[in-house]
C-alpha positions as CSV (number, residue, x, y, z in Angstrom):
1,X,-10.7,36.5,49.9
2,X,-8.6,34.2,52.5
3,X,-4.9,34.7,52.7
4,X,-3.5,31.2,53.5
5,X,-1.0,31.2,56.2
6,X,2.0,28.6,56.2
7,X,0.5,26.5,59.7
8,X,3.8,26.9,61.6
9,X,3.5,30.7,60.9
10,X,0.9,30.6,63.4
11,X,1.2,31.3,66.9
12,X,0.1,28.8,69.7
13,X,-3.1,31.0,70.6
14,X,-4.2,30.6,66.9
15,X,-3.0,26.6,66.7
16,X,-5.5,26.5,69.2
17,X,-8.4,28.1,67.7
18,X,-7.7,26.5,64.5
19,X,-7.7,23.0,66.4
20,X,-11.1,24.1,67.9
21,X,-12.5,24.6,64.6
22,X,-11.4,21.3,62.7
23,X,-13.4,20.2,65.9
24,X,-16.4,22.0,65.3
25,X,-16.3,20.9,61.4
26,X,-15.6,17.1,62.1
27,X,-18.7,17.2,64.7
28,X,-20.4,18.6,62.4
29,X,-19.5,15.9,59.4
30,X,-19.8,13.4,62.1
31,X,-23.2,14.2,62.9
32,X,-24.2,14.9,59.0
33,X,-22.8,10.9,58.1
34,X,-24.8,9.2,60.9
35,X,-28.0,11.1,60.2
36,X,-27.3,9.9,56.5
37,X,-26.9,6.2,57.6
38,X,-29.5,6.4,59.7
39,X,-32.2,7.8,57.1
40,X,-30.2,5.2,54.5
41,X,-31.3,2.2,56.4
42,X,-34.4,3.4,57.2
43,X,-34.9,3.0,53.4
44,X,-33.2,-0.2,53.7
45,X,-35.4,-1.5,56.3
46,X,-38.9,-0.3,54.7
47,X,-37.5,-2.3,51.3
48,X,-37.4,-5.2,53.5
49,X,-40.3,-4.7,55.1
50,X,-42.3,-4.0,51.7
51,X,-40.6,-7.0,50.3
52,X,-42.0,-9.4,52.9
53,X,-45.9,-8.6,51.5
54,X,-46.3,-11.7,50.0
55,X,-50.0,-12.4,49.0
56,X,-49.8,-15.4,51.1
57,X,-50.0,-12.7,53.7
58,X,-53.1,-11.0,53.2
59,X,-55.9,-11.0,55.8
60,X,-52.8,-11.8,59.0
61,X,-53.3,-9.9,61.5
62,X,-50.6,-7.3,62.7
63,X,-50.4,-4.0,65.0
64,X,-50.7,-1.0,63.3
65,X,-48.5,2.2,64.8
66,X,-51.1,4.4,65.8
67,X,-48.1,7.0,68.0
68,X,-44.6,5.8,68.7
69,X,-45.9,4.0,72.2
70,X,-49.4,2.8,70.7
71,X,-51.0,0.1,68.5
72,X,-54.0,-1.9,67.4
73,X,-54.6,-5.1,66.0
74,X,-55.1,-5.0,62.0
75,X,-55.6,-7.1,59.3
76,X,-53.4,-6.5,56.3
77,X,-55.4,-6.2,52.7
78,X,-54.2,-8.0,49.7
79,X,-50.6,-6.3,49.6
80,X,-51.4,-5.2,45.6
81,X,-50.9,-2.3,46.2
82,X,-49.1,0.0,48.9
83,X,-48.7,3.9,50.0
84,X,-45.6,5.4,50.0
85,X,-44.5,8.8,51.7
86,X,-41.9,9.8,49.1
87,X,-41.2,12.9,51.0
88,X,-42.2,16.4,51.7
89,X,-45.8,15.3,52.8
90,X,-46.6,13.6,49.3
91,X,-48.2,10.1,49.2
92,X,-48.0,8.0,46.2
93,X,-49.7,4.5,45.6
94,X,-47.2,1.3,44.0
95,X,-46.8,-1.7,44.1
96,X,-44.4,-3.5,46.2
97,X,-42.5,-3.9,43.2
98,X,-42.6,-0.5,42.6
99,X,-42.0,1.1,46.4
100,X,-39.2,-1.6,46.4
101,X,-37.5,-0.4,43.4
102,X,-37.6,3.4,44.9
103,X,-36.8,2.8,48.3
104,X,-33.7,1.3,46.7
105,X,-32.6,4.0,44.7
106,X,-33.0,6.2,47.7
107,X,-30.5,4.4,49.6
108,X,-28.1,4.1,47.0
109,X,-29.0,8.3,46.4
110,X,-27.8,8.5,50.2
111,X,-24.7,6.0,50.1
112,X,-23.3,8.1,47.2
113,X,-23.7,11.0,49.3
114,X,-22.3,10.0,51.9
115,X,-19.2,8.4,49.7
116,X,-19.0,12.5,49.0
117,X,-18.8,13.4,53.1
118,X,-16.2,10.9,54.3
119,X,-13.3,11.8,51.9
120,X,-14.2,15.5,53.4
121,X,-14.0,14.3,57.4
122,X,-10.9,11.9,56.7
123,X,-9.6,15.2,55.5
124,X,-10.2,17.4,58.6
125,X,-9.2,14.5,60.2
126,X,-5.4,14.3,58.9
127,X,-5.4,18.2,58.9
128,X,-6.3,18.1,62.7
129,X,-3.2,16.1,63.2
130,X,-1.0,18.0,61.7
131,X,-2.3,21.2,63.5
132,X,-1.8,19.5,66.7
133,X,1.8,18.1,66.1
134,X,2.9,21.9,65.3
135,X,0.7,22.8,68.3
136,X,2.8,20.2,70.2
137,X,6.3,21.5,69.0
138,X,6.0,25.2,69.2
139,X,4.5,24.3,72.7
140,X,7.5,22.3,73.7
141,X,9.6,25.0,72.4
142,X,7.7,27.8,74.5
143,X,8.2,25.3,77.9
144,X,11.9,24.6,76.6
145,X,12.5,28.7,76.6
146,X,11.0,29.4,79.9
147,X,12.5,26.6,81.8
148,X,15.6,28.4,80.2
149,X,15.0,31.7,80.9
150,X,14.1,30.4,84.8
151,X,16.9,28.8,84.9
152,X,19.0,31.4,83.6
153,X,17.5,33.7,85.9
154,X,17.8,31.7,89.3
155,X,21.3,31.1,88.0
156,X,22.2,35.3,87.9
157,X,20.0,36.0,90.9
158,X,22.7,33.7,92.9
159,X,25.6,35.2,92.3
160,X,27.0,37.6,94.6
């Protein structure tokens, strides 16, 4: 089990390595909340996307994705029904109603997670400035004492 050390306890060697921790965790949040919001509006652009197949659209013509950099002309079927990829390699057939309705809930699944991360990175946030303002004094301090010392020395070294 961890034995928590009062912060100014620590010397400036460990300030530091605690600093480049809280670093390491807050890049780490940082990267876990964008890939959340990115995946979250993915969902959020697919219910658009699901919500403009209107039967008034059937038989238009549109490019289907065949790779990332290639397409072909298409025709879209009567938009009764649609195939989903709810995750893992499964497919499942709805309606737009119904693909609507989940890819909804999937992007309010991902905004309540990521209301659970942010509390968490404000946190390492705040604790990363108090680590550096105690990194800041006992730093001060140390230059403080050795421009005393110096001085102090320079000072005995001239007298005859």
């Amino acid at each position: 089990m961890a034995q928590s050390v009062p912060i100014n306890q620590l010397s400036i060697p460990q300030l530091r390595e605690v600093l480049e921790k809280i670093d390491e965790e807050m890049e780490f949040l940082t990267s876990s909340l964008q890939n959340l919001k990115t995946v979250q509006q993915k969902f959020m652009d697919s219910k658009e996307a699901v919500e403009r197949l209107t039967p008034d659209r059937a038989n238009s013509e549109t490019l289907v994705p065949m790779t990332s950099t290639l397409y072909v002309l298409g025709r879209l079927c009567p938009p009764d029904k649609v195939t989903v990829d709810i995750g893992t390699g499964y497919y499942a057939d709805m309606t737009p109603t119904q693909a609507a309705d989940f890819f909804q809930r999937k992007a309010e699944f991902l905004a309540k997670e990521i209301e659970k991360v942010q509390p968490g990175l404000q946190e390492k946030y705040a604790t990363k400035q108090v680590v550096t303002e105690v990194l800041q004094a006992k730093v001060k301090v140390a230059v403080s004492s050795q421009q005393a010392s110096t001085a102090q020395a320079q000072a005995g070294g001239n007298q005859p």
